[in-house]
C-alpha positions in Angstrom: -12.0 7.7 2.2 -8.8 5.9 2.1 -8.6 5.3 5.4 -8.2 5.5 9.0 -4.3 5.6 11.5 -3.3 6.6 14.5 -0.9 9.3 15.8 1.9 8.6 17.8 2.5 12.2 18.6 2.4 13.1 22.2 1.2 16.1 22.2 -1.8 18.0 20.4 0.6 20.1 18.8 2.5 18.0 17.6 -0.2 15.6 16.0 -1.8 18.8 15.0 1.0 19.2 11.6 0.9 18.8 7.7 4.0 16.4 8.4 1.8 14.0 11.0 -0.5 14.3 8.4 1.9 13.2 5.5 2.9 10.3 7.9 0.0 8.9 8.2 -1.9 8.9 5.0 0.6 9.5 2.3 0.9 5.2 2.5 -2.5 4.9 2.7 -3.3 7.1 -0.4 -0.2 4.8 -2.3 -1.8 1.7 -1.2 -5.1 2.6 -2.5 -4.3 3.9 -5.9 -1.6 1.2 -6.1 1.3 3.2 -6.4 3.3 6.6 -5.8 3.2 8.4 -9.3 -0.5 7.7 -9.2 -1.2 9.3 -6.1 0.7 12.5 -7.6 -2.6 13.2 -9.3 -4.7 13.4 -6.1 -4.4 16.0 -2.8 -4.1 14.2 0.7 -6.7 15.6 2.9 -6.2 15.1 7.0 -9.1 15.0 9.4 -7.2 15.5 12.9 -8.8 15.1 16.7 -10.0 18.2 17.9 -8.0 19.5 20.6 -11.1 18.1 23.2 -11.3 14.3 21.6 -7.5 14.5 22.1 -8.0 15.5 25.1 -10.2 12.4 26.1 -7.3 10.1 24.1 -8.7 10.4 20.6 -5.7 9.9 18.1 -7.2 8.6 15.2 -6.5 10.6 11.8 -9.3 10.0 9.0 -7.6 10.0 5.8 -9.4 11.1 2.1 -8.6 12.2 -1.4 -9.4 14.7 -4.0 -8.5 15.5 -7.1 -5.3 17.7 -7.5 -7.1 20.3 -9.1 -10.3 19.9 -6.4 -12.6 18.5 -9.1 -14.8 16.1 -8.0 -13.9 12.8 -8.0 -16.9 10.9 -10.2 -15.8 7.7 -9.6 -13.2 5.3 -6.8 -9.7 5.9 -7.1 -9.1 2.6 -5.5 -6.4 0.8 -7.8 -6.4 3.6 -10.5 
């Protein structure tokens, strides 16, 4: 896990989007691996509120990496 954010969106919709996504954890996933071109080798995957936690004020975005190629990833990434 690389971490956790919140959406400013104001709508499900629009939280709901590759780019919220993108905006949230693509700084995450740099600050974990310690920098940009590193990152490169990993995918950005988004765990978004369901439309009900939303609902009920839920905006937090879980943020996690895998390998580019959807290997597994043996070992941390952190500072790679």
């Amino acid at each position: 896990m690389l971490g956790t954010g919140d959406s400013t969106a104001t709508t499900f919709a629009e939280a709901d989007t590759t780019a919220e996504i993108s905006k949230i954890c693509e700084p995450l996933m740099n600050s974990y691996v310690g920098s940009p071109s590193k990152a490169s080798s990993y995918k950005i995957l988004g765990v978004t509120p369901s439309q009900e936690s939303w609902d009920q004020g839920d905006r937090t975005f879980v943020c996690l990496a895998q390998n580019a190629d959807k290997s597994p990833l043996n070992n941390s990434i952190k500072n790679s």
